[in-house]
N, C-alpha and C positions, 0 to 999 in steps of 0.2 A: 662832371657828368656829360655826355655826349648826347647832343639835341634830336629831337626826333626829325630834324631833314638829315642831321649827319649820319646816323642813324639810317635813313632811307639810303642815303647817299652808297654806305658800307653796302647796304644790300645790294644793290642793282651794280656795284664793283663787283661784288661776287659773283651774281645770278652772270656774266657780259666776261667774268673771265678776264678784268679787268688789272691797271696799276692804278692804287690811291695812298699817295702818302702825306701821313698825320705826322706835321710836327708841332715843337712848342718850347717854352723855353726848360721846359724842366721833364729831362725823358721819362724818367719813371711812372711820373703823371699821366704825359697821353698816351705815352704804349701799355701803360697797366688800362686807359680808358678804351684804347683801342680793341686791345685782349679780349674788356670784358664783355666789348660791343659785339666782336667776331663769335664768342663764343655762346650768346644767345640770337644767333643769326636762327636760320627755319630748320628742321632737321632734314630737309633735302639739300644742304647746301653741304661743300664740301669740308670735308675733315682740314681741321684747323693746324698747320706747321708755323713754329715761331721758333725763327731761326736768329740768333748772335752773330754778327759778321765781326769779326774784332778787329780786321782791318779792310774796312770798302776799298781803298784805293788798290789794292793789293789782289790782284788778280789769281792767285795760287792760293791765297789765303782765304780769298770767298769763295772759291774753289771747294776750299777744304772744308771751310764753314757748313756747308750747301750740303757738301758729300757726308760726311757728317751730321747733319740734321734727319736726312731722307735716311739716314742706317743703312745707305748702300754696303759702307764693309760688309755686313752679316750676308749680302747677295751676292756680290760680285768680287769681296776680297777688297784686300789694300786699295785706297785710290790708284787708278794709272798714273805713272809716271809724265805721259802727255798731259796737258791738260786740256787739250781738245777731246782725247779720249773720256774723260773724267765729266766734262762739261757735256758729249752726247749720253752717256748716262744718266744726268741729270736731270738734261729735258725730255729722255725717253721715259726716264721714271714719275715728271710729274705728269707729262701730256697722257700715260696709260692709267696713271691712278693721280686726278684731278686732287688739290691740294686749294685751301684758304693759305698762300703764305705771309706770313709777318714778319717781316726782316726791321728789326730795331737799326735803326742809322742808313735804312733806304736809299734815303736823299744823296745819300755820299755813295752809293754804289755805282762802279764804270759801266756803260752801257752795256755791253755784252753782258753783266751779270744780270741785267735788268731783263734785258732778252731771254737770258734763260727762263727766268721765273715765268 
C-alpha cells in the first residue's frame, strides 16, 4: 500500500506535469501500487496512460511502444518511417491532450524518450 506522503508526492507529480519513478524489487507489486494510486488521483487531474515499453534501451521500440499506446495509428496512420517524425507526434499528441503517463520499466528508458513524455 502506498503511504499517504507517497501518495501526496504522485499528486503534486501530476498537478507540476512532472517525472516520478517507483521502483522495487518485484514489478507487479509497485506498478499494480502505483496504478492504483494514479488512478484515484482528483478528477481534475489528467487521464491516466500505462504504457509497456518492452524494450527501453531500444529506441524505435519505445517509439513504437509510445505510438502505440496514444492509438495514434487510428489518427495519423502507420507509424513514420522517421522516427523523429513518429516521436514529434508523440509529443504533439500528449503536450495537446495532457496524459498521467505510466511507463512500467521507466528507469531503463534513454533520455530522449524520457523527454518525450
Amino acid at each position: 500500500m502506498m503511504s499517504g506522503l507517497a501518495y501526496e508526492d504522485l499528486e503534486e507529480t501530476a498537478r507540476l506535469k512532472a517525472i516520478m519513478c517507483v521502483t522495487g524489487p518485484n514489478a507487479l507489486g509497485y506498478t499494480g501500487t502505483a496504478t492504483r494510486a494514479c488512478s484515484v488521483l482528483p478528477d481534475k487531474g489528467p487521464d491516466m496512460l500505462r504504457v509497456d515499453v518492452h524494450q527501453p534501451g531500444d529506441r524505435s521500440s519505445t517509439v513504437q511502444d509510445l505510438y502505440n499506446a496514444l492509438k495514434l495509428e487510428g489518427v495519423h496512420g502507420p507509424r513514420p518511417r522517421r522516427l523523429a517524425d513518429a516521436e514529434d507526434l508523440i509529443v504533439s499528441e500528449l503536450a495537446h491532450t495532457p496524459r498521467l503517463v505510466v511507463v512500467l520499466g521507466a528507469h531503463e528508458l534513454q533520455t530522449v524518450a524520457l523527454k518525450m513524455i
